[in-house]
Legacy VTK file of the C-alpha trace (Angstrom):
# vtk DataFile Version 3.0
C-alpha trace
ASCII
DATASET POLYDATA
POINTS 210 float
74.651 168.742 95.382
74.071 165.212 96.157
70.807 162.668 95.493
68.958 164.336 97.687
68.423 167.906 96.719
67.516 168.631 93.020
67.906 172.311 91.246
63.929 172.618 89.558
63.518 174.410 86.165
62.431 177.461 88.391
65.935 177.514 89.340
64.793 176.992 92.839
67.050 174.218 95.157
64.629 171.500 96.754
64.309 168.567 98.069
64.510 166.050 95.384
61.834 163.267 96.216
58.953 165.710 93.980
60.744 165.255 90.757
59.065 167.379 87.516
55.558 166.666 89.135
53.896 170.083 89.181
51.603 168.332 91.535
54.079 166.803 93.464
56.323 170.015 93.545
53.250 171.905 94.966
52.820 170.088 97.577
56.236 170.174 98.614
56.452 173.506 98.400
53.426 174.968 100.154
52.540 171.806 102.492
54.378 169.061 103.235
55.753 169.876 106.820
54.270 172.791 107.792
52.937 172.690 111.004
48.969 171.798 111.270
46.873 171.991 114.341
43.854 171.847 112.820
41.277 168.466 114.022
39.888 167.941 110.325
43.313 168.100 108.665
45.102 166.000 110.618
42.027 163.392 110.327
42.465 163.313 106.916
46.187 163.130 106.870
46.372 160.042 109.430
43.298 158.922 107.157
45.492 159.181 103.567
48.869 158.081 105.582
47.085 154.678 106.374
45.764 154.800 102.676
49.322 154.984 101.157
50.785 152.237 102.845
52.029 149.958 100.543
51.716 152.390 97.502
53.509 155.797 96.226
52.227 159.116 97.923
52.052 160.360 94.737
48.997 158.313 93.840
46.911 158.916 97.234
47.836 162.482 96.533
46.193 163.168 93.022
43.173 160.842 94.697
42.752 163.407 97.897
39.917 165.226 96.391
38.105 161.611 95.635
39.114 160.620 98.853
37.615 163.876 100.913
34.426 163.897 98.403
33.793 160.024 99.324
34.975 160.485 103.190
32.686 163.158 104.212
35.978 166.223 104.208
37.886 163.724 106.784
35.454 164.948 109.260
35.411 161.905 112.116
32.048 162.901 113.718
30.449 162.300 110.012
32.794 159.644 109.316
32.297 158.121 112.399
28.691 157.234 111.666
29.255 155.228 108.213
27.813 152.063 108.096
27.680 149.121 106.141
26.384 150.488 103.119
28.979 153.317 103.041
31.188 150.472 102.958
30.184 149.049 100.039
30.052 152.360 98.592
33.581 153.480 99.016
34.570 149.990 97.749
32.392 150.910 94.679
34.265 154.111 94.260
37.368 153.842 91.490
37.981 157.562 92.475
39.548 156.028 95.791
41.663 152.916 96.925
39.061 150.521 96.900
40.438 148.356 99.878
38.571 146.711 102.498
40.818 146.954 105.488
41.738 150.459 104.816
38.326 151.841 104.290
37.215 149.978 107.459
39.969 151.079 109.112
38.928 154.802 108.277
35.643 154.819 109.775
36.795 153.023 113.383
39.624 155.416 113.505
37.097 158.491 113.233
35.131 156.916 116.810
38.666 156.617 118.181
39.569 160.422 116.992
36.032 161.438 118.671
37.287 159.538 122.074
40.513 161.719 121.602
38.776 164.732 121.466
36.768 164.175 124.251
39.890 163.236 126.574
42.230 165.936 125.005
40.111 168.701 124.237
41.434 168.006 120.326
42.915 165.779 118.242
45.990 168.376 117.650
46.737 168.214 121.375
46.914 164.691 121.598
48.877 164.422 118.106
51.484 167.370 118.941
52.024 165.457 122.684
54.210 163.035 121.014
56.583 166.309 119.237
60.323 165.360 119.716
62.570 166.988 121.907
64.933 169.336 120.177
62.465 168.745 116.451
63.718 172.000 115.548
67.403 171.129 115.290
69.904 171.645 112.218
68.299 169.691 109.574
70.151 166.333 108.751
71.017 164.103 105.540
69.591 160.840 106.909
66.081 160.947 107.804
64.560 157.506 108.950
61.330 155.732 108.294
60.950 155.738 112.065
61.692 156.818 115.316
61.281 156.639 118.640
58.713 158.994 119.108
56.799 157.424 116.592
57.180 153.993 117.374
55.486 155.847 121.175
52.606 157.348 119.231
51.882 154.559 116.796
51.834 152.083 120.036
49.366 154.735 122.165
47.297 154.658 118.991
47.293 150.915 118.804
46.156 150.968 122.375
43.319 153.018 121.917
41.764 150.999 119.001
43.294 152.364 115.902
44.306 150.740 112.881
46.670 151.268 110.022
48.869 153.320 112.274
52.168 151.656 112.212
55.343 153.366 113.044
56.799 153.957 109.935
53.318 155.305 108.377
53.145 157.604 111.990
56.663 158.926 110.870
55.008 160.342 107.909
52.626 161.710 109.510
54.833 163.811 111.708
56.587 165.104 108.661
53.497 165.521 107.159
52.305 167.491 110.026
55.391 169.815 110.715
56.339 167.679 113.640
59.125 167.176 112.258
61.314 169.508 109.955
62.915 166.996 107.205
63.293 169.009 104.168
66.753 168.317 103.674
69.874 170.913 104.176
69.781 173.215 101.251
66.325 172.950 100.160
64.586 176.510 99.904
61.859 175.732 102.348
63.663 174.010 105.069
64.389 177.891 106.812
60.622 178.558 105.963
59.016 175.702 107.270
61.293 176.280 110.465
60.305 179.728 110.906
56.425 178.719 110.777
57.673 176.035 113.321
58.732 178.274 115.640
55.975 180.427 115.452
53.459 177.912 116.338
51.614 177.856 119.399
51.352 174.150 120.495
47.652 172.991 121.533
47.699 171.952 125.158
45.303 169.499 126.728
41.861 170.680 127.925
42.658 171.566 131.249
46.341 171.499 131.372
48.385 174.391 132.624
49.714 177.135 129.564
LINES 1 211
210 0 1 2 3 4 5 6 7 8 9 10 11 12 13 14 15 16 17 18 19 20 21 22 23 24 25 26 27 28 29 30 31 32 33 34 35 36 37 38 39 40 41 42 43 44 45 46 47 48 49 50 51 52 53 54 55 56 57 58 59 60 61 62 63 64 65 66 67 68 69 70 71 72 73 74 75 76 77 78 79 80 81 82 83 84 85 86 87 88 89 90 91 92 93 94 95 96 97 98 99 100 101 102 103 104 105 106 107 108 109 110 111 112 113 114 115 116 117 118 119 120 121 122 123 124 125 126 127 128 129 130 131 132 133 134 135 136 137 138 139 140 141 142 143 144 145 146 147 148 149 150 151 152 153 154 155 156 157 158 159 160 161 162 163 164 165 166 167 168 169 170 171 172 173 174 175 176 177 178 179 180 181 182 183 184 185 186 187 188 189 190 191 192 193 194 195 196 197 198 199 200 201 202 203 204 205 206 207 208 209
C-alpha cells in the first residue's frame, strides 16, 4: 500500500499522516480539505497556519479551542482592534503559543483581512482567486510544500501587509481550505472531498460578472 496510505483499526484506507490520533483522524476525516468559503474560517485557518510554522499541526490543533477562546472566534473586525494589552494577554496565555511575532502578526493580519473585504466583497473571494487550474485533477503521490500558485498568493499577501504568510505555510492553507485536493490515491475521502469540490460555488468579487 505504500508509506503513504495507512489501513485504520476501522478498517477504513486513509491517508497516513493522522496516525492512531483520534483527534488527528477526525480531522482528517471530516475537515482537512474540504472546501471553505466561509470569512471567519478561513481567518482562523490562515491565523493557526502562521501559528504552526515551525511546529507539528498536531499541537496547534488540540490548542484551536484556546486559540479561538483567546482570539475573539478568528473574527478580524474584533481581532483587528486588539491592542497592547491584548498582547500581553495572549503572551500570558499557556492555552496558546505564547510567541511574540506570531501573536502580533495575528492582529495586523485581521486590518489587512478587513482591507480584503472591503476590495473583494470577502475574504473567500480573494482567497479562492488564487485556485489552480485543473485543482481537481487525478490525485497524485507527490504533493509539494509549495507551488506556484502559492508562492503568487503568499507574495500578493506580502504586498498587502501580511505576515507569517510564506509559501510553504500558504500551501497548507490551500489544502486546508479544499483548494487543493491532496488526500492521496486510495484514501476513502479523496472521491468525497472531490465531489464537495465540485459542487462548490466559487465566491466571485463584489462586482464581477457570474
Amino acid at each position: 500500500m505504500g508509506e503513504e496510505l495507512g489501513t485504520g483499526a476501522d478498517g477504513i484506507v486513509r491517508c497516513n499522516w493522522p496516525r492512531a490520533h483520534d483527534d488527528y483522524l477526525a480531522y482528517h476525516d471530516h475537515e482537512w480539505g474540504r472546501p471553505v468559503i466561509d470569512d471567519v474560517r478561513l481567518f482562523e485557518k490562515v491565523c493557526l497556519e502562521g501559528f504552526q510554522a515551525g511546529l507539528s499541526w498536531l499541537t496547534i490543533l488540540r490548542k484551536r479551542e484556546n486559540f479561538r477562546a483567546a482570539f475573539a472566534g478568528f473574527d478580524p473586525a474584533a481581532v483587528s482592534c486588539f491592542d497592547t494589552s491584548d498582547v500581553e494577554r495572549l503572551l500570558g496565555d499557556a492555552g496558546i503559543v505564547r510567541h511574540r511575532g506570531k501573536v502580533q502578526s495575528t492582529i495586523n493580519n485581521a486590518g489587512r483581512a478587513l482591507d480584503l473585504i472591503g476590495e473583494f466583497g470577502s475574504l473567500a473571494s480573494y482567497l479562492w482567486g488564487f485556485e489552480p487550474a485543473g485543482s481537481s485533477q487525478a490525485p497524485r503521490s507527490n504533493i509539494p510544500s509549495y507551488t506556484p500558485e502559492s508562492t503568487a498568493l503568499s507574495r500578493d499577501l506580502k504586498q498587502r501587509g501580511w505576515s507569517f504568510v510564506g509559501p510553504t505555510t500558504i500551501y497548507a492553507l490551500m489544502q486546508a481550505m479544499g483548494m487543493v485536493n491532496d488526500h492521496m490515491p486510495g484514501c476513502a475521502f479523496h472521491d468525497v472531498v472531490e465531489q464537495e469540490r465540485s459542487a462548490l460555488v466559487r465566491p466571485m468579487p463584489t462586482g464581477a460578472p457570474s
